[in-house]
N, C-alpha and C positions, 0 to 999 in steps of 0.2 A: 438563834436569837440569844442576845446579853443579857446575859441574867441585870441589877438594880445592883444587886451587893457585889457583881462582879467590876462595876461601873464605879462603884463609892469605895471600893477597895483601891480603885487604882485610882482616884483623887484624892483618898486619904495618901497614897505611897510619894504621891505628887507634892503634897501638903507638907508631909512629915518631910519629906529631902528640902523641901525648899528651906521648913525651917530652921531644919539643922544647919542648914550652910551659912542663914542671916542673920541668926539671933543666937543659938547653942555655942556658933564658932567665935561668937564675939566674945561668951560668959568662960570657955574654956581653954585654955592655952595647949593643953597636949591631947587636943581632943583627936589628932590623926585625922585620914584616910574612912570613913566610914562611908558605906555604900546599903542603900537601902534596897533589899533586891525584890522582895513582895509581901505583898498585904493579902492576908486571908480575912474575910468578913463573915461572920457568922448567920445564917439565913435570917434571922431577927434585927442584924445589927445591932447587937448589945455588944460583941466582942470583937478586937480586930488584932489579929496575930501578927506583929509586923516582921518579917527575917529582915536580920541585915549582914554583913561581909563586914571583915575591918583588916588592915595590916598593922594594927596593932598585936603585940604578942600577946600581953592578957584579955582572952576576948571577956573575960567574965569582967572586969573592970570599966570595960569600954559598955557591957550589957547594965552596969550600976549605973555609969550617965547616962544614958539612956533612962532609965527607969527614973531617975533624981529630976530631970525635964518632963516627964510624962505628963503632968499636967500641965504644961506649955504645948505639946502637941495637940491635947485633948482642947483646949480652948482655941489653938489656930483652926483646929479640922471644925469645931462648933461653928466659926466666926464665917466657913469657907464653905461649908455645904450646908445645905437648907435639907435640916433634919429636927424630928422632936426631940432626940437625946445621942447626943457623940457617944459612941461607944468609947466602950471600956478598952485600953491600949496596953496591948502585952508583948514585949520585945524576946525574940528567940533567935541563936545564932545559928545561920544557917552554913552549914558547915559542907552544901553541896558543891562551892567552887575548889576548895581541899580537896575531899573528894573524888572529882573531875580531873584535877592536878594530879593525882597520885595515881589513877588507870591511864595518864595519857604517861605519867614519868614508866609506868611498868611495862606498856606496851612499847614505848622508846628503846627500853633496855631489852627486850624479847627482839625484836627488830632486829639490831644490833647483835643479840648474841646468834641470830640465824645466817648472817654475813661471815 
């Protein structure tokens, strides 16, 4: 069975991509490549962890807009889910696609050195 907050995690994830694409990409010209990849929601729904990916180089800059819109996502997700209080929105960069990239580039090269 689906948990409620594992349900409003993944409409807030919904929420926050859509925004970013229609309204964030209008207000920022170098905003890049940003991919929102999941929403952690806290059993209360007071807090929602959101990861995101970027191919931007500085990801701490791209986690500053981010955080500079926070409350433009907080009022989309209010407006979009029928809730008594939108949680509190906290951007962290999820650094598991890197990662993934770097075990598949070492196992390439292991491969390779066994030929």
């Amino acid at each position: 069975m689906v948990k409620r907050s594992d349900r409003v995690a993944e409409e807030i994830k919904k929420i926050i991509s859509e925004t970013l694409i229609t309204e964030v990409n209008e207000k920022e010209d170098n905003l890049g490549l940003i991919t929102i990849t999941e929403v952690e929601v806290t059993e209360e729904m007071e807090n929602a962890n959101v990861f995101f990916t970027t191919l931007n180089d500085d990801k701490e800059k791209t986690k500053e807009m981010l955080n500079k819109y926070k409350g433009l996502f907080r009022t989309a997700v209010a407006k979009k889910i029928r809730m008594r209080k939108a949680p509190e929105i906290f951007f962290n960069y999820d650094g598991s696609v890197e990662y993934g990239s770097r075990i598949d580039e070492l196992l390439n090269k292991i491969s390779k050195e066994e030929k």
